[in-house]
C-alpha positions in Angstrom: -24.6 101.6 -33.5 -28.1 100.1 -33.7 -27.0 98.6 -36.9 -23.3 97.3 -35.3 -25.2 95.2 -32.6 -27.8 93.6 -35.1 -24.5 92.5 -37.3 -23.1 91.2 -33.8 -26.5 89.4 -33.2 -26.7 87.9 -36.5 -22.8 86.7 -35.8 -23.7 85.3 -33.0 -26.8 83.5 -34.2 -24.8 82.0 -36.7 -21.7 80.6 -34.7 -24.7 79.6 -32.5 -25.9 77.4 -35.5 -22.4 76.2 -36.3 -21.8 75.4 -32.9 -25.3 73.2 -32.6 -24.8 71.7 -36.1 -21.1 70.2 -35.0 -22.9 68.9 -32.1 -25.0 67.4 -33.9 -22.4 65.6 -36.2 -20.4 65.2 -33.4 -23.2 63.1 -31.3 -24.1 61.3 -34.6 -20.7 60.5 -35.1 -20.2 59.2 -31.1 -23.2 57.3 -31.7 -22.1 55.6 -35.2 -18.6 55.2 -33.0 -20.5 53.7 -30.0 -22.4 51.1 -32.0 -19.7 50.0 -33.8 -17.4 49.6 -30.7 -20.3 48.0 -28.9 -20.3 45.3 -32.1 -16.6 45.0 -31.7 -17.0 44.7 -27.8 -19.8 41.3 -29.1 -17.8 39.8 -31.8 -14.4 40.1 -29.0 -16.4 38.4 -26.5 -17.6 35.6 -28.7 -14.2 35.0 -29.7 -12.7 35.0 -26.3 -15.9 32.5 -25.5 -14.7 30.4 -28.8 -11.2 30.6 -28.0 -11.8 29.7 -24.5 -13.9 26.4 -25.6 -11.1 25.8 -28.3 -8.8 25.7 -25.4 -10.5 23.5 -23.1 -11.2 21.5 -26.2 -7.0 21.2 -26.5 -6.4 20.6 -22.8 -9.0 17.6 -22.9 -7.6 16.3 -26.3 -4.0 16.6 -24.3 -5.0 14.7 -21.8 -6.4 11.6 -24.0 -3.3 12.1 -25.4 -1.4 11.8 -22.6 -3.1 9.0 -21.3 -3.4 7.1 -24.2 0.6 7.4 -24.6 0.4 6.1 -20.3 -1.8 3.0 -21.9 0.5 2.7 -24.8 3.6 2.6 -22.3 2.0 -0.1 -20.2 1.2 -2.1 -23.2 4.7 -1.9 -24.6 5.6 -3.4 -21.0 3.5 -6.0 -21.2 4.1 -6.8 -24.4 8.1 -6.9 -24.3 7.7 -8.9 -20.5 5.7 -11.4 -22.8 8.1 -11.7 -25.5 10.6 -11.7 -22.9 8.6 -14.4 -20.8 8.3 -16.7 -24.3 11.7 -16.7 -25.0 13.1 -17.9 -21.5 10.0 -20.6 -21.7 11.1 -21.9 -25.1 15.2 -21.7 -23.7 14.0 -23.8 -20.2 12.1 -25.9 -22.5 8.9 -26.0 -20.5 7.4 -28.5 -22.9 9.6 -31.1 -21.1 8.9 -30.4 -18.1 4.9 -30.7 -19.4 5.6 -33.9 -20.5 6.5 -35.0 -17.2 3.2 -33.8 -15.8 1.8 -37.0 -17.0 4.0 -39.5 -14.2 4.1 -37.0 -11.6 3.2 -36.5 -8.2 1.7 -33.1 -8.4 3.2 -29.7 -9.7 5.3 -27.4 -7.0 4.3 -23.6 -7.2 6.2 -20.8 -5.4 3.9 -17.8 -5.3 6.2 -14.9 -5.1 5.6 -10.8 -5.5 8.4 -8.6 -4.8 10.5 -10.1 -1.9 13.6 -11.5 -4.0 15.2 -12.1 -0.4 12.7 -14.3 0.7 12.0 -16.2 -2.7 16.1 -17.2 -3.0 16.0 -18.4 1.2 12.6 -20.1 -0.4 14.2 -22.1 -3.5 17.3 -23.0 -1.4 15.2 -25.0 1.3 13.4 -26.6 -1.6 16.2 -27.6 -3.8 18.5 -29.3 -1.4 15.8 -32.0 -1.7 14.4 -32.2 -5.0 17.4 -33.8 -6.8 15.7 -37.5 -5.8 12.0 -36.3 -6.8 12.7 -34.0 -9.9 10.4 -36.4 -12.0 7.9 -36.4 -9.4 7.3 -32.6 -8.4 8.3 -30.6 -11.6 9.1 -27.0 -10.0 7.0 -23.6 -10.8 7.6 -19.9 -9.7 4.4 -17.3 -10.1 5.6 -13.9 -10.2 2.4 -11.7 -9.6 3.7 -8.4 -10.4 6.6 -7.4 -12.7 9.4 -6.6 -9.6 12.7 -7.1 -11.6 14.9 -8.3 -8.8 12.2 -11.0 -8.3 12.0 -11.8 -12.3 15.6 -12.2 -12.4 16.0 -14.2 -9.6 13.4 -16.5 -10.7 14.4 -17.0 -14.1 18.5 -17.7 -13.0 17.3 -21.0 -11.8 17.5 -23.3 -14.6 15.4 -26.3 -13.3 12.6 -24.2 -12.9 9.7 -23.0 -15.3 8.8 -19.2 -14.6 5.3 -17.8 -15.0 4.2 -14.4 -15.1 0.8 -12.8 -13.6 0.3 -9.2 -14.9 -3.1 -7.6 -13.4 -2.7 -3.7 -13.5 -6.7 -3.3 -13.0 -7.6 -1.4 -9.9 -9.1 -3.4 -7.6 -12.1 -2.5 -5.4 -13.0 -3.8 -2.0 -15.9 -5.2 -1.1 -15.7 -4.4 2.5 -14.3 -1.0 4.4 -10.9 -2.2 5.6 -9.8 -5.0 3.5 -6.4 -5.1 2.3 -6.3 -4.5 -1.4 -3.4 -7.3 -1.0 -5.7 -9.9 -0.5 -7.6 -9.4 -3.7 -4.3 -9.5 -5.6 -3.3 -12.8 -3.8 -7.1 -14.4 -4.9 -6.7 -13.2 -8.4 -2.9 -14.2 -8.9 -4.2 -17.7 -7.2 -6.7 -17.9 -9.7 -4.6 -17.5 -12.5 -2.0 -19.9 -11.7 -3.9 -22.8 -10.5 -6.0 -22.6 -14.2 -2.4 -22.4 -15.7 -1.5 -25.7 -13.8 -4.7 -27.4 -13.8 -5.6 -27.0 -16.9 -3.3 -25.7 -19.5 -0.6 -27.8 -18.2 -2.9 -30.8 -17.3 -1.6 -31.3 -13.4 -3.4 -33.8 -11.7 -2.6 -32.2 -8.4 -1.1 -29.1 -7.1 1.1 -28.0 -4.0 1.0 -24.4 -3.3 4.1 -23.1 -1.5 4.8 -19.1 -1.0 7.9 -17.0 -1.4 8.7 -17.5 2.6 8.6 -20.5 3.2 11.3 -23.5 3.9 10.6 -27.5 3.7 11.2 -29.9 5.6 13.8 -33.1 4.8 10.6 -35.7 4.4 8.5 -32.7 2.9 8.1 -34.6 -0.8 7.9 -38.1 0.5 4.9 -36.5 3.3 3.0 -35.1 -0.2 3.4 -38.1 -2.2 2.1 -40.2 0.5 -0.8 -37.8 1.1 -1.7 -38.1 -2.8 -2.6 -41.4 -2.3 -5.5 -40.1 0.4 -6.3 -37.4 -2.1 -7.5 -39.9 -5.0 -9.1 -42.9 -2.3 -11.3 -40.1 -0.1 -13.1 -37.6 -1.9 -13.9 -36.4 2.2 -10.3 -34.9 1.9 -10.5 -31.4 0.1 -7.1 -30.9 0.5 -3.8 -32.0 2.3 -1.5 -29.5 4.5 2.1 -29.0 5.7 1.2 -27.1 8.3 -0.1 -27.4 11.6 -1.4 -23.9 13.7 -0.6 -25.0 17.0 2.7 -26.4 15.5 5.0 -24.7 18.2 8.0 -26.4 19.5 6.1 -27.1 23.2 2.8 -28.4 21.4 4.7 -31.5 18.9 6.3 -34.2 19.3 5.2 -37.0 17.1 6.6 -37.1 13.4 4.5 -40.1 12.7 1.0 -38.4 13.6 -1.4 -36.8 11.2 -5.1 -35.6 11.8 -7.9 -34.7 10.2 -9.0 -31.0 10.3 -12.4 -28.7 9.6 -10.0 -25.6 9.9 -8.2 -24.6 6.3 -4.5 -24.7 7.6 -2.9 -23.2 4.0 0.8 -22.4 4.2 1.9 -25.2 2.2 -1.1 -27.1 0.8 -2.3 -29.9 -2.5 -5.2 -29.5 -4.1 -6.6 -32.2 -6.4 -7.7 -31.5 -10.0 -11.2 -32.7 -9.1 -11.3 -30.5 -6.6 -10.7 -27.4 -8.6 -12.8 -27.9 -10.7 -15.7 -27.2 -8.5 -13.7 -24.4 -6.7 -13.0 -22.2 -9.9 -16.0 -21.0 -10.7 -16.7 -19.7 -7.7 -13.2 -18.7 -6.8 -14.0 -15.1 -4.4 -12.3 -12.6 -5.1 -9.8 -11.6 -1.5 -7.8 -14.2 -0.2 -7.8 -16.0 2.8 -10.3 -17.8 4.1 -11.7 -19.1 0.6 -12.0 -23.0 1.5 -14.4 -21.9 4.2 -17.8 -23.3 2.8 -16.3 -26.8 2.8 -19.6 -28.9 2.3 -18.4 -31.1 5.4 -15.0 -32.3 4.2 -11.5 -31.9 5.9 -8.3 -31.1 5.6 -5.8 -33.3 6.4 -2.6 -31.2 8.6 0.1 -32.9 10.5 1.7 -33.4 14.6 4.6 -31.7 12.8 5.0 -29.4 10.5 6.5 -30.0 7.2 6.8 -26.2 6.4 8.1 -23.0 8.2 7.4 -19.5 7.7 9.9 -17.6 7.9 8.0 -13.9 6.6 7.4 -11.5 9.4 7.1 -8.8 6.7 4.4 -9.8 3.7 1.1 -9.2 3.0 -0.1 -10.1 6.4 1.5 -7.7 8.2 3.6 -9.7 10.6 0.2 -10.8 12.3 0.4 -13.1 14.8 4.5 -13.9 13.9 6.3 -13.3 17.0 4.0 -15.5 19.4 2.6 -18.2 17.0 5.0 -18.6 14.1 8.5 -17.9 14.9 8.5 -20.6 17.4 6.9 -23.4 14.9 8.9 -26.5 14.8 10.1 -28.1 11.5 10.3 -31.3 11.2 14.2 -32.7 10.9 13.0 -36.7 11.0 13.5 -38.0 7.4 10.2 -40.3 8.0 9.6 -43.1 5.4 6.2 -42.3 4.9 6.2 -45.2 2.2 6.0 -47.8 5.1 3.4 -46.1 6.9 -0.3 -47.0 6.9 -2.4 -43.8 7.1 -5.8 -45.9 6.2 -7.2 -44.7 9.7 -6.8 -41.2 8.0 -10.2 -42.6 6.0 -13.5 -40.7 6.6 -15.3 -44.7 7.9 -12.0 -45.2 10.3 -11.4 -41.8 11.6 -14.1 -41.3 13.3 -13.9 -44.3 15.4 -10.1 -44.1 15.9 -10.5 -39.9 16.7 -13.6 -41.1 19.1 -11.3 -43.5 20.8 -8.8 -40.9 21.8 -11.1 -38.7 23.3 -12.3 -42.0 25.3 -9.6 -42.6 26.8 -8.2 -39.7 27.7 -9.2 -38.6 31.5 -11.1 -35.2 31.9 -10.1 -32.0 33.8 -12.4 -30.0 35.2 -12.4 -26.5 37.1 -10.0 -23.9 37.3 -6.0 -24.5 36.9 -6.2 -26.6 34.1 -3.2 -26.5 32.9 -2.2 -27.7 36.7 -4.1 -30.0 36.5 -3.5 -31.4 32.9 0.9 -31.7 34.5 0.0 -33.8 37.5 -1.9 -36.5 34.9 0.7 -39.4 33.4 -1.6 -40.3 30.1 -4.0 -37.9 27.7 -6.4 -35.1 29.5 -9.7 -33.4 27.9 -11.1 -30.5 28.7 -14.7 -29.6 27.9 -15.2 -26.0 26.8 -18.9 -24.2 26.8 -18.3 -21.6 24.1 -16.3 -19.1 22.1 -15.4 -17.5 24.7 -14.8 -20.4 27.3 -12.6 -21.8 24.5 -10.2 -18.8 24.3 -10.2 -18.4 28.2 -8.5 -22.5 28.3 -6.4 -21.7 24.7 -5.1 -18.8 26.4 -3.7 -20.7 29.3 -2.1 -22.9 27.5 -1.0 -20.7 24.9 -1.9 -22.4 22.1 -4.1 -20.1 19.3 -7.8 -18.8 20.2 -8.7 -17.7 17.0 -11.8 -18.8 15.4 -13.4 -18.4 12.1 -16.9 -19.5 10.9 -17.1 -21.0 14.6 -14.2 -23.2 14.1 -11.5 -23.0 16.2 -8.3 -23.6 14.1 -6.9 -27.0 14.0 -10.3 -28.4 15.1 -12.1 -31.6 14.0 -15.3 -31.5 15.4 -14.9 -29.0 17.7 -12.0 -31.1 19.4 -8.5 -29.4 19.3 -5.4 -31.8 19.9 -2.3 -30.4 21.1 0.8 -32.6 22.4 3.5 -31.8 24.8 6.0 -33.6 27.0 5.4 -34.5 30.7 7.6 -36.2 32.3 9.5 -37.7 29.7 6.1 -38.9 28.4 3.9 -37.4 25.5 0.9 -36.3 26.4 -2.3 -35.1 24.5 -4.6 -32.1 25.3 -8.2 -32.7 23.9 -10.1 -29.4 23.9 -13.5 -30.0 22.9 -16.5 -28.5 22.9 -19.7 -29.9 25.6 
């Protein structure tokens, strides 16, 4: 018995030994296991952190990719509009028309964009009376943009030269607000008067836009004009257009004046001129003839032009009350037989002065009473700004101002005209 138990002791002891020894392997082995899982569990997460780099890596390369082949697109564009643009040049034979630059008046431009509607209403005023003045005002169309419709239209008309302004850079304001349309406008400007001026070798330049139609004396009114242009280095530039040219306000086909306001909307511009404006050309159109050094702008009774584009750049502004109802002149005036020498800086001033002499003053309240019950010219004295739009608002005619001019003024003075009893009559508003 005694000897049974000490055999089951000793079994025990040694299945008690097994038992601990295969514990033993089996924690070494766990632990040789662990280790190497633990280096597995490293090397897998540097590769995921490789991988992941590799594939951020790809997605950027894609995206140079992607936008190098958006680069290489646009440039193909360009490229093939150029080639295109070459080959109707060298078919229209703009050479000729170059030539011609040399006995003309000045070179007509038609700044256009996208409104192919507008720009054929535009070119059908304009040719029904060109015929007699081709030599004179060789014709231009400035696409700014690549609008097909536009292009196409442009390039059907074969006594025409077509020219192309491609900017695709974006464009940043300079001031919260602005419309990015007017920085487009100043650059295409830029472009196409440096085209004219000096690639081409214009001596002068009338700038006309895509909504616009001309009047039957339109080219005669210009060629006369260039005349001022070269005698009176006062005159910056010479204008078709008239701000307060509404049908009640005009009369007098015959009259022009001098002006501190920049009227644009059909304007010439000497070479001499540009010279000094280029450089310093700013970059958003309007308003860029503002720092004038003292010279004027001369603008006629009558307007010359109408604009016809409620829907541009602009934004309709102002269409409805002030442009719509502009008047264009339908007298064929011989401007040839007329003497504009009191349009000269020395003889303005005293025949300008001599109008506001003579015309009688108004004073008080109910001008514009007032101003009907008077047979000849009136003048009304206005204080300020604000005195100024108070009387312009009565009479309806425009109370804008910019850089303290009121628009159409000379000197401060603004001239309107209107009939009274059968009998034309000036309105001199001018300041005290």
């Amino acid at each position: 018995m005694s000897k049974s138990f000490c055999d089951f002791r000793l079994l025990l002891f040694i299945a008690a030994a097994a038992f601990i020894y295969i514990q033993i392997q089996l924690f070494a082995t766990q632990s040789k296991y662990a280790d190497r899982l633990a280096a597995a569990v490293e090397s897998e997460n540097r590769c995921t952190g490789q991988m992941r780099l590799l594939i951020d890596q790809i997605s950027m390369q894609q995206q140079r990719i992607v936008a190098l082949e958006d680069e290489k697109k646009q440039l193909d564009e360009e490229h093939m509009q150029l080639q295109s643009l070459v080959r109707d040049l060298e078919r229209k034979g703009l050479q000729g028309v170059t030539d011609k630059a040399q006995v003309s008046v000045a070179a007509v431009v038609v700044m256009a964009c996208n409104r192919a509607d507008y720009l054929e209403r535009t070119i059908k005023s304009i040719l029904k009376y060109h015929d007699s003045v081709e030599s004179k005002y060789p014709l231009f169309i400035s696409q700014d943009g690549s609008d097909l419709q536009v292009k196409n239209k442009a390039l059907g008309y074969n006594k025409i030269s077509y020219m192309q302004h491609l900017d695709y850079g974006p464009v940043q304001t300079e001031r919260p607000g602005e419309l990015i349309a007017y920085y487009k406008i100043a650059s295409h400007y830029k472009w196409v008067l440096d085209k004219l001026f000096y690639q081409h070798n214009f001596s002068k330049v009338v700038i006309l836009e895509d909504d616009m139609e001309i009047a039957p004396d339109f080219f005669e009114y210009f060629e006369a004009a260039a005349g001022l242009l070269d005698k009176d280095k006062s005159i910056m530039a010479v204008s078709s257009w008239n701000d307060n040219g509404q049908k009640q306000f005009v009369h007098d086909p015959y009259v022009l004046y001098r002006s501190d306001f920049f009227p644009g909307l059909g304007w010439m511009l000497s070479r001499s001129t540009w010279e000094e404006l280029s450089p310093k050309w700013p970059k958003a159109y309007p308003c860029w003839l503002e720092n004038h050094k003292g010279r004027q702008f001369v603008r006629p009774e009558v307007c010359r032009t109408y604009n016809f584009g409620e829907h541009g750049s602009s934004l309709g502004q102002f269409f409805k009350q002030y442009l719509e109802p502009i008047k264009l002149n339908d007298v064929r005036v011989n401007w040839t037989s007329v003497d504009l020498s009191y349009l000269m800086e020395e003889n303005y001033l005293k025949y300008f002065a001599s109008l506001v002499k003579k015309a009688q003053p108004v004073h008080g309240k109910d001008v514009v009473l007032k101003a009907h019950n008077i047979g000849g010219d009136v003048c009304i004295q206005y204080k300020d700004q604000a005195d100024f739009e108070n009387i312009a608002g009565q009479f309806g005619i425009f109370q804008e101002w910019k850089d303290g001019v009121p628009r159409t003024a000379y000197k401060g003075v603004v001239v309107v005209s209107w009939m009274e009893k059968c009998v034309s009559q000036r309105i001199l508003v001018f300041s005290y």
